[in-house]
C-alpha positions in Angstrom: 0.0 0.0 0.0 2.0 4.0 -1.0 0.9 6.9 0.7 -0.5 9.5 -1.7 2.0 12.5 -2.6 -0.4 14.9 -0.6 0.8 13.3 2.5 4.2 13.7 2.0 5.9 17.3 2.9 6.8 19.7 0.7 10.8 21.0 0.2 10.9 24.3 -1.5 14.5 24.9 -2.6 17.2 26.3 -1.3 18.5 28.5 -4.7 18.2 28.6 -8.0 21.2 26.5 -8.7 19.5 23.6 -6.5 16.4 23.9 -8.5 18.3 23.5 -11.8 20.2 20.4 -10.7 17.2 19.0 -9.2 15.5 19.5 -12.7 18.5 18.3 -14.8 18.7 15.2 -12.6 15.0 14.6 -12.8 14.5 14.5 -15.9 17.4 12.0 -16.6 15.0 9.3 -14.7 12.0 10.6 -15.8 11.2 7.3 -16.1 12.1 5.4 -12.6 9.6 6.1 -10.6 10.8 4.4 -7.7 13.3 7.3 -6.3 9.6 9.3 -5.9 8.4 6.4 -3.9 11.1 6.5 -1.5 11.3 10.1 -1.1 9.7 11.4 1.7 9.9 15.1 0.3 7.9 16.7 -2.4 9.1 19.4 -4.4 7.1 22.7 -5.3 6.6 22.0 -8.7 7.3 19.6 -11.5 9.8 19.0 -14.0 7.2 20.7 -16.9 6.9 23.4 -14.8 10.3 24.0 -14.5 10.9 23.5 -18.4 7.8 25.5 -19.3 9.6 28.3 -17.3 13.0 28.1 -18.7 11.4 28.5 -22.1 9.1 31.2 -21.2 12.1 33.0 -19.6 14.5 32.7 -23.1 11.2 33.4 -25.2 11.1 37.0 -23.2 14.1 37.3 -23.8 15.4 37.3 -20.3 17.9 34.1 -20.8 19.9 34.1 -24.0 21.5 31.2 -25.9 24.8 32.0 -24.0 23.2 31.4 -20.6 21.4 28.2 -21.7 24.3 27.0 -23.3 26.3 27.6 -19.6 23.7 26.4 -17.6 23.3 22.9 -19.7 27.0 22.8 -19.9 27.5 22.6 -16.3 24.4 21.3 -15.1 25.8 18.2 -16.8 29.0 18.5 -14.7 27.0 18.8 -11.8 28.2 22.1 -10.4 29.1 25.5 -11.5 31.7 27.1 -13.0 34.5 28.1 -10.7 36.0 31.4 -11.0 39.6 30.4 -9.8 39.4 28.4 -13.3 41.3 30.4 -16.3 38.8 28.8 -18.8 35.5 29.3 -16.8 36.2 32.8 -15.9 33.6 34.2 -18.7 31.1 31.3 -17.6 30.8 32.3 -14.3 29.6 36.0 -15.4 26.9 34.0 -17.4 26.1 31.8 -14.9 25.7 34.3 -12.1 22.8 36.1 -14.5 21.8 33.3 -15.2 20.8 32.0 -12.3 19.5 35.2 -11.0 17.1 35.4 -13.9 15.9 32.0 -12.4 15.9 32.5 -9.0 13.7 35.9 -9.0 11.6 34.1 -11.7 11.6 31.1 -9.4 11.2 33.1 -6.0 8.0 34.6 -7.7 6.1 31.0 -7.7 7.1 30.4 -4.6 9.8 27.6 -5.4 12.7 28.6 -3.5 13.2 30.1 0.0 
């Protein structure tokens, strides 16, 4: 017998950055169901949610190709870019507006902290 998902609490995030790894990683087991069985957190929102705001955000005009480009680059590595590495230096810039653009767009639907 599963407990519905209303019974479970609900984690909003912590910062942008957490949402976007939490959305990256989520929708690389979009289909495994069981990690959202076991959890006994629920997030704010889902993974369309999240993608239908990244869109909305680049369609405005308020992400470019250069930040989505950063953000996918290093969402796959799992962090950000470090500014103490010569050939990330121009990545963090992008990543810090980036991830601003998110996080006010994000603090707004009351998804992060």
């Amino acid at each position: 017998m599963t407990q519905s998902l209303a019974n479970y609490a609900t984690e909003k995030f912590q910062s942008p950055e957490q949402l976007w790894f939490w959305f990256l990683y989520s929708k690389s087991v979009r289909n495994d169901f069981s990690y959202r069985r076991h959890s006994q957190t629920r997030r704010p929102c889902e993974i369309l949610d999240v993608e239908t705001l990244i869109t909305k955000l680049y369609l405005c005009g308020k992400l470019t190709d250069d930040d989505l480009s950063v953000m996918k680059k290093f969402g796959d590595k799992k962090r950000a870019p470090h500014q103490h590495i010569w050939c990330e230096n121009y990545a963090v810039t992008i990543w810090a507006h980036a991830m601003n653009v998110l996080g006010v767009a994000a603090q707004e639907r009351g998804w992060i902290d």
